[in-house]
ChimeraX commands (.cxc) that place a marker at each C-alpha (Angstrom):
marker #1 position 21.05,0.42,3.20 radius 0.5
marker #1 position 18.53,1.71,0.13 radius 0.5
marker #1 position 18.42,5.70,0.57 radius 0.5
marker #1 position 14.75,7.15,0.93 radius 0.5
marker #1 position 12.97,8.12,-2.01 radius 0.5
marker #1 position 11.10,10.98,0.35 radius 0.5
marker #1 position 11.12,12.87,3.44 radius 0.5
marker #1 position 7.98,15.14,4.49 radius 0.5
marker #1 position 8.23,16.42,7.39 radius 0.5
marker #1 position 4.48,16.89,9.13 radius 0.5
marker #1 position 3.98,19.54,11.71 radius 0.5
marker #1 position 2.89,17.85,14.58 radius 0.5
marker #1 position 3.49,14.32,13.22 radius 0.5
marker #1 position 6.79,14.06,12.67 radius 0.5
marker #1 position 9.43,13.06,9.72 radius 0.5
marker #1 position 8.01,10.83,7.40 radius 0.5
marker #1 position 10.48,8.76,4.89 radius 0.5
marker #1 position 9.74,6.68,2.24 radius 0.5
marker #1 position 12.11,3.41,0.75 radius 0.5
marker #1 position 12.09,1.02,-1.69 radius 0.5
marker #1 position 11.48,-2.34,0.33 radius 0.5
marker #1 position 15.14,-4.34,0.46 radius 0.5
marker #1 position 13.28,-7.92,0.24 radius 0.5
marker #1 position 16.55,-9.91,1.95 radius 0.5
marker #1 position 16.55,-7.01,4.64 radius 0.5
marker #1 position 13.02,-6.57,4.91 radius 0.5
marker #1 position 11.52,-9.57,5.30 radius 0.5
marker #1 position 11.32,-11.10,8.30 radius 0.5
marker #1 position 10.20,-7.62,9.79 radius 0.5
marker #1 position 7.04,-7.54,6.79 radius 0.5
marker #1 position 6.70,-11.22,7.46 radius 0.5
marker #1 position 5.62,-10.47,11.34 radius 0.5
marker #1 position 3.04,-7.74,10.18 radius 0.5
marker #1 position 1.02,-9.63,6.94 radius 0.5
marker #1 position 0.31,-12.58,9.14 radius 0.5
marker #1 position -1.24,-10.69,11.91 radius 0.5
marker #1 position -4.93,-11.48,12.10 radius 0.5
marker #1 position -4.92,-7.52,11.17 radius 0.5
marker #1 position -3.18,-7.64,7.84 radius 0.5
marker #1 position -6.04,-10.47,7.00 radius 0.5
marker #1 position -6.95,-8.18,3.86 radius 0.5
marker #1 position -3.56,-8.22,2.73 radius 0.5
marker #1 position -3.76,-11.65,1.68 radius 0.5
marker #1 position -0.91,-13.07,2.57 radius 0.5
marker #1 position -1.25,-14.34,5.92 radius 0.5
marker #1 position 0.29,-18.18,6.40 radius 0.5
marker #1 position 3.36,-17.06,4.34 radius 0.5
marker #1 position 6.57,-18.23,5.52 radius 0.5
marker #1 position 9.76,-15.18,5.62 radius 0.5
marker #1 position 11.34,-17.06,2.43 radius 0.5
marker #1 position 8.24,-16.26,0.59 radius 0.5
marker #1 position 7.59,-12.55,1.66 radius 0.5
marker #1 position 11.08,-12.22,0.70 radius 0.5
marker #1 position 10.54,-13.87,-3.21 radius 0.5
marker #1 position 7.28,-11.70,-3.45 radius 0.5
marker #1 position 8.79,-8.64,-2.09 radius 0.5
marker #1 position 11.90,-9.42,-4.65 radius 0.5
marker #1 position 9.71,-10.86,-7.69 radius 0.5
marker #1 position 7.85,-6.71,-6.72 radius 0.5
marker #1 position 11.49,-5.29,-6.99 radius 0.5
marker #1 position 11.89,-7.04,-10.39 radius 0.5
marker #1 position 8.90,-5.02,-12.04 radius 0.5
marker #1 position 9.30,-1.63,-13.55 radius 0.5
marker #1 position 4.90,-1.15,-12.97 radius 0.5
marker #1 position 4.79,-1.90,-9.28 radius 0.5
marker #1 position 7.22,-0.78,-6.35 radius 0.5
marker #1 position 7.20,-1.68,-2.64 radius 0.5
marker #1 position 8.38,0.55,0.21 radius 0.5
marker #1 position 9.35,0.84,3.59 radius 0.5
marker #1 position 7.72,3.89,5.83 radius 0.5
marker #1 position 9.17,5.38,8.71 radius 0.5
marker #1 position 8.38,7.88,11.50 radius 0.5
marker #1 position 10.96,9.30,12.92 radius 0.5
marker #1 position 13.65,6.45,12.13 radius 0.5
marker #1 position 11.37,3.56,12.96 radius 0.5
marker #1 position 9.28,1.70,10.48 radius 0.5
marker #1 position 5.62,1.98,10.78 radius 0.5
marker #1 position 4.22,1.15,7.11 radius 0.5
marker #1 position 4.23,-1.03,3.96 radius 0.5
marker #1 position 3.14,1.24,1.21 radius 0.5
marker #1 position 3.08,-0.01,-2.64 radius 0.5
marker #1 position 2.56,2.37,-5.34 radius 0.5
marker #1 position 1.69,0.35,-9.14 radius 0.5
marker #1 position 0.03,1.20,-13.04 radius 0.5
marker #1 position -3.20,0.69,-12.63 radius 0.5
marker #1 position -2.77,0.09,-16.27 radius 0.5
marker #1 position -0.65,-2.78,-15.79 radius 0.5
marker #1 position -2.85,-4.45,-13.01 radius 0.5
marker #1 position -5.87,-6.50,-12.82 radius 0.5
marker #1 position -7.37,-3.11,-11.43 radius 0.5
marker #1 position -7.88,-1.61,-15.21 radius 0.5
marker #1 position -10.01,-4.29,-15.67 radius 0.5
marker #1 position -12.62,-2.63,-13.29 radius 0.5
marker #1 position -12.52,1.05,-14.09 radius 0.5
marker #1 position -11.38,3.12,-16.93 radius 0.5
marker #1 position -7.48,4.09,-16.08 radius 0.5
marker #1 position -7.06,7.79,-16.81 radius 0.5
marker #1 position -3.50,9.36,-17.65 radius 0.5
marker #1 position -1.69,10.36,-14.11 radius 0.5
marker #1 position -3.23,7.91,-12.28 radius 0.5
marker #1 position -1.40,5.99,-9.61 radius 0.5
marker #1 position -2.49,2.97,-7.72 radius 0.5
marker #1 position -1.58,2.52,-3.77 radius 0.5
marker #1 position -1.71,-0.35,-1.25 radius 0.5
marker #1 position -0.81,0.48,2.63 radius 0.5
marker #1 position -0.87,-1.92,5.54 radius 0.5
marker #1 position -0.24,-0.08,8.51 radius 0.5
marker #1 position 2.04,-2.00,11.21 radius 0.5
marker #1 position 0.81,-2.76,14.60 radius 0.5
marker #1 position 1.78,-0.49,17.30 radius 0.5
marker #1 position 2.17,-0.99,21.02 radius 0.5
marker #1 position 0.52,2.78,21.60 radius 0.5
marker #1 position -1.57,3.88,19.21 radius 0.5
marker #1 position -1.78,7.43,18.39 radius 0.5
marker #1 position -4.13,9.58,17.77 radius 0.5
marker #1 position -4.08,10.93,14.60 radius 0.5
marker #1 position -1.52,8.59,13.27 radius 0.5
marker #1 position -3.75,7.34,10.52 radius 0.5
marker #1 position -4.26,10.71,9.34 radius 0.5
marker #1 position -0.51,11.84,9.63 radius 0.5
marker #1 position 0.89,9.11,7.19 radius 0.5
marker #1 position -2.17,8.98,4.66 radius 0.5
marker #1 position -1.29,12.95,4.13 radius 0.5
marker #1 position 2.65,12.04,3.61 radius 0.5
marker #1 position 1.65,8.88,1.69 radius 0.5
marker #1 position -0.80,10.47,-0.90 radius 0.5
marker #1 position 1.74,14.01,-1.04 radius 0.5
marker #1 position 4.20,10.99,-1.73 radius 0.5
marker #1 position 1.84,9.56,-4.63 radius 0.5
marker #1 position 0.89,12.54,-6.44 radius 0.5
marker #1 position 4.18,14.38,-6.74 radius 0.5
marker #1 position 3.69,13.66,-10.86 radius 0.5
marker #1 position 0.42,12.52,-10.61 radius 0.5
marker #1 position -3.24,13.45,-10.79 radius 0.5
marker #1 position -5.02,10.72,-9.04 radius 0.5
marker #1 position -4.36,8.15,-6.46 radius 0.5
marker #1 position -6.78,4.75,-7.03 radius 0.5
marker #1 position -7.22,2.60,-4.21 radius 0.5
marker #1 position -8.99,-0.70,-4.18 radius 0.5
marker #1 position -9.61,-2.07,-0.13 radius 0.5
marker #1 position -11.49,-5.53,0.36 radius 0.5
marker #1 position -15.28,-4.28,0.46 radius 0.5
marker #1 position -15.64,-6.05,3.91 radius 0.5
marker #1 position -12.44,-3.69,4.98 radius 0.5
marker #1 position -14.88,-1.03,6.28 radius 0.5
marker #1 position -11.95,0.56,8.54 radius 0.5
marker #1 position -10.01,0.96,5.52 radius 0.5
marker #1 position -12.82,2.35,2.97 radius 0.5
marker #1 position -13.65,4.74,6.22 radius 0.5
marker #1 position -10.42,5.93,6.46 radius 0.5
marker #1 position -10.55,6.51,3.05 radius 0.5
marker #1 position -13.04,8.33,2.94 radius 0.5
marker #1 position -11.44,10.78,6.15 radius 0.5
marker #1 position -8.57,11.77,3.81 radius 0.5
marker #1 position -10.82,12.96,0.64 radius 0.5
marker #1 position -11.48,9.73,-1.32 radius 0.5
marker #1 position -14.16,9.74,-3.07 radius 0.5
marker #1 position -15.85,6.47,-3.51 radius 0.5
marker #1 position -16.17,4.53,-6.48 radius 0.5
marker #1 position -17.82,1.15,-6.98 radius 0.5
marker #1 position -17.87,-2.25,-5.78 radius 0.5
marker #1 position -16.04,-4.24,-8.23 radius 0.5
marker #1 position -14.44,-7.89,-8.26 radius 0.5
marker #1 position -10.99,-8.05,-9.21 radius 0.5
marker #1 position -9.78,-11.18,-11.04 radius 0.5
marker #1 position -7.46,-13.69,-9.75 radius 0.5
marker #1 position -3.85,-13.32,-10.79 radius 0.5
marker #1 position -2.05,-16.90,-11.43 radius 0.5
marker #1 position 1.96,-16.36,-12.03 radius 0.5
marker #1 position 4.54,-18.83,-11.40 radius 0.5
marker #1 position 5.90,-15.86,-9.03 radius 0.5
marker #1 position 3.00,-15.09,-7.61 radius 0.5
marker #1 position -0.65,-16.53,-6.79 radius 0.5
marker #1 position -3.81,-13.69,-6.22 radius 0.5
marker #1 position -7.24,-14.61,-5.28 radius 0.5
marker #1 position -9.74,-13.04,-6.84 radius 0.5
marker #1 position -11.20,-9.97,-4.21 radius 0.5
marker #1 position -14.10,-7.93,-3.80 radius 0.5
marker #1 position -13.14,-4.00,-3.97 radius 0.5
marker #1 position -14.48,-0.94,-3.23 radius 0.5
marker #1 position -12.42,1.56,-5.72 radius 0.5
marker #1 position -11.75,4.74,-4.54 radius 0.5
marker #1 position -10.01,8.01,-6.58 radius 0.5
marker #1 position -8.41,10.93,-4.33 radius 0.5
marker #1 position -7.95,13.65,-7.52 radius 0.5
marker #1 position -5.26,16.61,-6.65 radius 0.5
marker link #1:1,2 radius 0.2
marker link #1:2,3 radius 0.2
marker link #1:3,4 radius 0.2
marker link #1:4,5 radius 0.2
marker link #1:5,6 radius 0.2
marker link #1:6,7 radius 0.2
marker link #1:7,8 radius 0.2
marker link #1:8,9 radius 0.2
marker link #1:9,10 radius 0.2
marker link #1:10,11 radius 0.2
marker link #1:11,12 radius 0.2
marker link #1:12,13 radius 0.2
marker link #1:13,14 radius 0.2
marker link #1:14,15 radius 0.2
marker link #1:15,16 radius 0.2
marker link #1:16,17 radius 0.2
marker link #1:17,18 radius 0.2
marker link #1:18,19 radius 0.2
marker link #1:19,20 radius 0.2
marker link #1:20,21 radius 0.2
marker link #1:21,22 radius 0.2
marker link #1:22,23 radius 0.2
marker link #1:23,24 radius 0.2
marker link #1:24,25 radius 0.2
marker link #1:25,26 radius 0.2
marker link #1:26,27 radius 0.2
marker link #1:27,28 radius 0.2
marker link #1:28,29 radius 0.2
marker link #1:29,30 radius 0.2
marker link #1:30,31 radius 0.2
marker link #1:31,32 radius 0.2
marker link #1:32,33 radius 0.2
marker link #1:33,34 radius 0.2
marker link #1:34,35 radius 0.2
marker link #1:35,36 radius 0.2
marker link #1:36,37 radius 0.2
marker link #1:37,38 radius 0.2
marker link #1:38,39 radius 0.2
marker link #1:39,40 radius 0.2
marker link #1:40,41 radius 0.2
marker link #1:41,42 radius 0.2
marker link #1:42,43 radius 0.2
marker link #1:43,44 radius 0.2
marker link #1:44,45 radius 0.2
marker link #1:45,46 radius 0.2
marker link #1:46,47 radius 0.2
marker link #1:47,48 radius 0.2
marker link #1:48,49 radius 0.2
marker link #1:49,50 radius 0.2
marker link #1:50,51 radius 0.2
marker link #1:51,52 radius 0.2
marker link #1:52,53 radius 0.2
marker link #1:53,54 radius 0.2
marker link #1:54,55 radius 0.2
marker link #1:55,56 radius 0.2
marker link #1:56,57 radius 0.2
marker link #1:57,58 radius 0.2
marker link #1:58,59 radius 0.2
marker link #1:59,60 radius 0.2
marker link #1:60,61 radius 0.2
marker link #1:61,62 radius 0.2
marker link #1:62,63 radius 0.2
marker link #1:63,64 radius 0.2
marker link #1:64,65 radius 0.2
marker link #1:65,66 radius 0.2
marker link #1:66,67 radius 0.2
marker link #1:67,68 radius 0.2
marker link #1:68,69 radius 0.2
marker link #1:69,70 radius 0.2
marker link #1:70,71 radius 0.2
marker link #1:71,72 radius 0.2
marker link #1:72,73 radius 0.2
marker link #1:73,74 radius 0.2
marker link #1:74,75 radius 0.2
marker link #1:75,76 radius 0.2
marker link #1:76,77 radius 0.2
marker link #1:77,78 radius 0.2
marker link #1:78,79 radius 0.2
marker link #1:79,80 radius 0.2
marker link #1:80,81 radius 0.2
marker link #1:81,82 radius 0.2
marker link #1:82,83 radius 0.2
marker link #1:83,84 radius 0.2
marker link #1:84,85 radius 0.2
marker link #1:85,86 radius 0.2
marker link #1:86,87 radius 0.2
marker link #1:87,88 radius 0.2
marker link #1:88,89 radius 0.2
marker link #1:89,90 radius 0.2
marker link #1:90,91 radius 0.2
marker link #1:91,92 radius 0.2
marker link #1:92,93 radius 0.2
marker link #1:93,94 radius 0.2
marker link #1:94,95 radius 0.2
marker link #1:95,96 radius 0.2
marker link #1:96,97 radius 0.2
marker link #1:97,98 radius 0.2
marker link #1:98,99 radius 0.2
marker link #1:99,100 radius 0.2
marker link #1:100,101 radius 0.2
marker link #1:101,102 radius 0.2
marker link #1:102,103 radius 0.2
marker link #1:103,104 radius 0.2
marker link #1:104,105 radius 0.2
marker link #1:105,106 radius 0.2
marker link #1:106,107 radius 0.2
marker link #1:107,108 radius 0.2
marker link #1:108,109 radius 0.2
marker link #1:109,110 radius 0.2
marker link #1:110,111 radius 0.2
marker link #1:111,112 radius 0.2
marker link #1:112,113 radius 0.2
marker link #1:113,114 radius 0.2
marker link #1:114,115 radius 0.2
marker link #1:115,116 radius 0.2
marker link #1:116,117 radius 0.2
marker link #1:117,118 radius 0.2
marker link #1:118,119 radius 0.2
marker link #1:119,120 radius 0.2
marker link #1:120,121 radius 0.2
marker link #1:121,122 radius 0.2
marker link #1:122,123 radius 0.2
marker link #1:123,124 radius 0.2
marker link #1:124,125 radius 0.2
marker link #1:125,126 radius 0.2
marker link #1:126,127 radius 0.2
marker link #1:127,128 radius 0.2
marker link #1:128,129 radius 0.2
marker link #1:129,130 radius 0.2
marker link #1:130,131 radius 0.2
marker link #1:131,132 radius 0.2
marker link #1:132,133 radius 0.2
marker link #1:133,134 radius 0.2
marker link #1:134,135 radius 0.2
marker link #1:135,136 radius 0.2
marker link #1:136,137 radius 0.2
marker link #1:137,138 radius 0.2
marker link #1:138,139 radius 0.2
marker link #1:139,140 radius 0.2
marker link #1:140,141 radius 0.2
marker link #1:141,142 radius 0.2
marker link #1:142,143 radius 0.2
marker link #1:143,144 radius 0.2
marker link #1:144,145 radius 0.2
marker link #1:145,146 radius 0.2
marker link #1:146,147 radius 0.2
marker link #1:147,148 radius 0.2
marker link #1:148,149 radius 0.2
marker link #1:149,150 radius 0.2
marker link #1:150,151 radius 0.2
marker link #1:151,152 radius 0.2
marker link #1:152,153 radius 0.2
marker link #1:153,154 radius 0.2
marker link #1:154,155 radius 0.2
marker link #1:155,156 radius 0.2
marker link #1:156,157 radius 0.2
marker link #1:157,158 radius 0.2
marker link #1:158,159 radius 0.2
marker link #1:159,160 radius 0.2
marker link #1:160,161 radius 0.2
marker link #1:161,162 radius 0.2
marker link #1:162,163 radius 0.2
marker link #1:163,164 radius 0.2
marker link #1:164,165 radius 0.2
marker link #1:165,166 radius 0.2
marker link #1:166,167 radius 0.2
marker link #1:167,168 radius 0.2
marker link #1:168,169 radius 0.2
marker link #1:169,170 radius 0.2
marker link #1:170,171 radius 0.2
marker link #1:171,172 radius 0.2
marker link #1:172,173 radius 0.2
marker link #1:173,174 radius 0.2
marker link #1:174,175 radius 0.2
marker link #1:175,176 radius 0.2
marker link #1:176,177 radius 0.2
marker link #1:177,178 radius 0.2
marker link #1:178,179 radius 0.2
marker link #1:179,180 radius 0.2
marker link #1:180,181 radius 0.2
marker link #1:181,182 radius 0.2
marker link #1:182,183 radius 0.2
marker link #1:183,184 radius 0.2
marker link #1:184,185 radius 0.2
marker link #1:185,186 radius 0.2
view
């Protein structure tokens, strides 16, 4: 079992921890949440467990991008990625600036929603981000209006619309997306 990379405890919330993603471990729980109609803007709903497992491992192979594993409380509650801007198709929308850091969250379903939940784990995820960093850079589908919203709740400011390429690997296929960039600076 991978040790957490960080604990925050949030007054009121609860204890937050942070993990890399253990692809052979992890999958078949991350396979149930990106193929819910609500991880649609995650892009990979249709995938199989055997290939959210080679993504999530092909992810664990780069030094640029890193998956993890969120919990609350001992029970998992979000996929978080943290990458170089630099080193993804995002730099080829915006001028990367030193100390920034590029996030992805999908949220997993819950059987009773909270309120405030949202707003609990964006505060541990960004505290998270910027521990030696300056700015977080986040890039939601522009049609993801609950995500640029929420966004904009924690102190994003909003950036463009931009289209961001398609990425063809032999590990991995991404379509090209329309984004809505948005920069949280500490």
């Amino acid at each position: 079992m991978t040790t957490a990379v960080h604990v925050r405890s949030v007054e009121g919330f609860g204890t937050v921890t942070i993990r890399p993603v253990e692809p052979d471990r992890d999958a078949p729980l991350l396979h149930g949440w990106v193929n819910e109609e609500r991880a649609r803007f995650w892009g990979m709903g249709g995938t199989t467990v055997e290939q959210v497992r080679d993504i999530y491992a092909h992810l664990d192979s780069l030094t640029t991008h890193h998956g993890f594993l969120v919990g609350l409380d001992g029970e998992p509650v979000a996929l978080f990625q943290t990458y170089e801007p630099e080193a993804d198709r995002v730099s080829e929308c915006y001028t990367v600036e030193p100390g920034d850091i590029g996030v992805h969250f999908l949220i997993a379903p819950s059987a009773t929603p909270r309120s405030g939940f949202t707003a609990g784990l964006v505060s541990a995820l960004v505290d998270f981000s910027l521990r030696d960093r300056t700015r977080v850079v986040v890039e939601p589908d522009a049609a993801n209006e609950k995500a640029i919203a929420r966004m904009v709740r924690a102190g994003f400011e909003l950036g463009p619309e931009v289209v961001l390429p398609e990425v063809d690997l032999p590990e991995v296929f991404i379509p090209e997306k329309k984004a809505r960039l948005a920069f949280l600076t500490r």
